[in-house]
C-alpha atoms as one frame of an Amber mdcrd trajectory, in Angstrom:
protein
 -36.785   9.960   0.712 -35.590   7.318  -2.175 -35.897   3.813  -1.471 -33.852
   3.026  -4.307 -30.089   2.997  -3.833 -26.936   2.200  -6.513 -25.226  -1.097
  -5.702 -21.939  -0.647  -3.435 -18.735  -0.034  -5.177 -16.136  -2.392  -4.203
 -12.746  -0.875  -2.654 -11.037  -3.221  -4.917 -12.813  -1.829  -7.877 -12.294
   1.917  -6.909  -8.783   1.411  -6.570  -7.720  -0.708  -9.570  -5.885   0.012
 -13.016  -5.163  -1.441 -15.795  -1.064  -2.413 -16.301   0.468  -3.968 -18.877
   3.184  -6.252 -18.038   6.089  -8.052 -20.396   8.370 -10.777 -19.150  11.144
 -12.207 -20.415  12.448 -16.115 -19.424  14.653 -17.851 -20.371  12.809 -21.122
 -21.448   9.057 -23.295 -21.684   9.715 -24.798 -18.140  10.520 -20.826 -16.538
   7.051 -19.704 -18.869   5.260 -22.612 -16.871   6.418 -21.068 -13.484   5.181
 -17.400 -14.235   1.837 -18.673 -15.384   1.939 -20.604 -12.135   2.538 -18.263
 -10.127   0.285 -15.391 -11.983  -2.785 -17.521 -12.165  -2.556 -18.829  -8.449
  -2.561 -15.767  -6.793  -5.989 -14.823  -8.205  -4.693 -11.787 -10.986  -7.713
 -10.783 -12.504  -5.606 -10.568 -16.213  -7.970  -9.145 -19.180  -5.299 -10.316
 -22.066  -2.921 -13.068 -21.859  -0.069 -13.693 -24.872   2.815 -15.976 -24.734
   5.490 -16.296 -27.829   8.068 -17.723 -28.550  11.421 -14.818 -28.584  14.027
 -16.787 -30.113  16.781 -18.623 -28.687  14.698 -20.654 -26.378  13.317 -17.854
 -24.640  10.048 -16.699 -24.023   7.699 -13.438 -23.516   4.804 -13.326 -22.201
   2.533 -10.364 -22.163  -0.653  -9.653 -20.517  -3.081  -6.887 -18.968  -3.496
  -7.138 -15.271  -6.222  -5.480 -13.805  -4.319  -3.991 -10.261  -3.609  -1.316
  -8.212  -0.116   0.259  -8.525   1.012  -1.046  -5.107   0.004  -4.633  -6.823
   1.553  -4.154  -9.648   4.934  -3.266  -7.748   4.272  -6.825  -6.028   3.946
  -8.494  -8.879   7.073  -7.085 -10.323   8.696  -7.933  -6.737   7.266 -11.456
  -7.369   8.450 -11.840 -11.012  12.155 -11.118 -10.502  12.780 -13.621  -7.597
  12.109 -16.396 -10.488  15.622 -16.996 -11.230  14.417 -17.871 -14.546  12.894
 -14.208 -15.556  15.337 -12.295 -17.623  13.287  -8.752 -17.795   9.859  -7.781
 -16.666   8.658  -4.131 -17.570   5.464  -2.673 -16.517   3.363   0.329 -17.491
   0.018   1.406 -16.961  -2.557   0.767 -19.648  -3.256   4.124 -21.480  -0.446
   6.190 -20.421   2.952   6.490 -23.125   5.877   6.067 -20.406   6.305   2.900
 -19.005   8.289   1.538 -15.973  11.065  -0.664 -17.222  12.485  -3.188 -14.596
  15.491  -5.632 -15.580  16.650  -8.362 -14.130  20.102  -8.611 -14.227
């Protein structure tokens, strides 16, 4: 019998993906809010980018390390900002993303 065992996975880490998520607002002030609202629920993001889109508006981009059904949230979350003009969403490593639009 082995006395030596592997550490425990976490459910958290068996379960989570990589996404890639772009939004869309429509000014510094609306930018604030996402980042607000991304960095105080706890998103553990592995690339953050923010740039200036012309006209005022903003895009941020950034890698999100979630589960699908976290993702989805997120999305969910993103759109009731009044201020967020598009948010798309596709998993890291695969070609064909999910495009979401605010209208």
């Amino acid at each position: 019998m082995s006395t030596h065992s592997s550490p425990p996975t976490s459910y958290r880490a068996a379960t989570t993906d990589a996404a890639r998520l772009r939004v869309t607002v429509t000014d510094a002030v609306a930018l604030q809010r996402v980042l607000t609202m991304l960095t105080g629920r706890n998103h553990t993001f592995t690339r953050l980018e923010a740039e200036e889109a012309g006209g005022g508006r903003w895009t941020v981009s950034l890698d999100l390390l979630a589960s699908p059904q976290e993702v989805d949230l997120v999305t969910a979350r993103l759109h009731r900002i009044p201020s967020v003009l598009t948010v798309a969403a596709a998993s890291v490593g695969h070609p064909v993303g999910l495009l979401v639009s605010a209208g």
